[in-house]
C-alpha positions in Angstrom: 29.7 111.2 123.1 25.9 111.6 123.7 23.7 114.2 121.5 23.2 116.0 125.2 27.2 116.1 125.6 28.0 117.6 121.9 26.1 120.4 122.5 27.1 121.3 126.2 30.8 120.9 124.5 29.8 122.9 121.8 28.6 126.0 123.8 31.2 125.7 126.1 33.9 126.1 123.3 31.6 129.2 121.8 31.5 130.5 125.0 35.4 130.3 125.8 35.6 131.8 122.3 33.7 135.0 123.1 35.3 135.4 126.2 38.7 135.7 124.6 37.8 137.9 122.2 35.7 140.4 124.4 38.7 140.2 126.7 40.9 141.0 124.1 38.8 143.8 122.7 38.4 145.3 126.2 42.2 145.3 126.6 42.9 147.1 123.1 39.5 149.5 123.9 39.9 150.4 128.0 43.5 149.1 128.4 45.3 150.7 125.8 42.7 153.4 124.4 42.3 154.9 128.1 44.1 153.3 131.0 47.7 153.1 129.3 46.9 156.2 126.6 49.4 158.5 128.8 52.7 156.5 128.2 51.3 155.2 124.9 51.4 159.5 123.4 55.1 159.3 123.6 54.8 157.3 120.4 53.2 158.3 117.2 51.7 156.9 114.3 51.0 159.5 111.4 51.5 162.3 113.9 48.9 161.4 115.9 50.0 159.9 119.7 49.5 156.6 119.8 46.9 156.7 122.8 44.7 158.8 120.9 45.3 156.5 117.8 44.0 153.4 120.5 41.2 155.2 121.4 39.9 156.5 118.0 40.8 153.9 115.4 42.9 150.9 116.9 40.0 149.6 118.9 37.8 149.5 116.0 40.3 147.8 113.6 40.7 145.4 116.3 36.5 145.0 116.7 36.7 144.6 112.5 39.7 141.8 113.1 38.0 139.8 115.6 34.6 139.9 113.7 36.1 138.1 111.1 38.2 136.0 113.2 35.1 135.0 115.3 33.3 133.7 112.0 36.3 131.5 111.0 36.8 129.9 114.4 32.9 129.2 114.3 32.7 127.6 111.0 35.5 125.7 112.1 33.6 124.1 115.8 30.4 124.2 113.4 32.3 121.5 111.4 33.9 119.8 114.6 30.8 119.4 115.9 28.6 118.5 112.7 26.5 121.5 113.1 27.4 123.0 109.6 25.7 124.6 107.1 25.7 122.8 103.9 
């Protein structure tokens, strides 16, 4: 594999990367936090209904999740790729 093809691989696989996650987090955020929040308040968590709970904390737990699951998959094509830190 050519120096020009490593790094077109290499972006492509970042950029599959963020797409997942951003999907995902839109999901959680939009999907569940607005969109489904209606048949999601028949539930509770603490008291709260469980749309609300989307919509106020569950989308940024899920932000805080992927952050750090973002950083491990990199470090992981960083090493794939020889693009490392040392």
């Amino acid at each position: 594999m050519t120096l020009e093809e490593s790094r077109a691989a290499y972006w492509k696989a970042n950029l599959r990367l963020l797409a997942v996650l951003l999907t995902i987090w839109f999901v959680v955020s939009f999907g569940l936090g607005i969109l489904l929040a209606q048949p999601l308040n028949t539930f509770s968590i603490g008291g709260y209904p469980l749309g609300f709970w989307f919509a106020q904390q569950g989308s940024i737990y899920t932000f805080i999740v992927l952050i750090f699951f973002y950083a491990w998959r990199m470090n992981a094509l960083d090493r794939k790729f020889d693009v490392h830190e040392e």
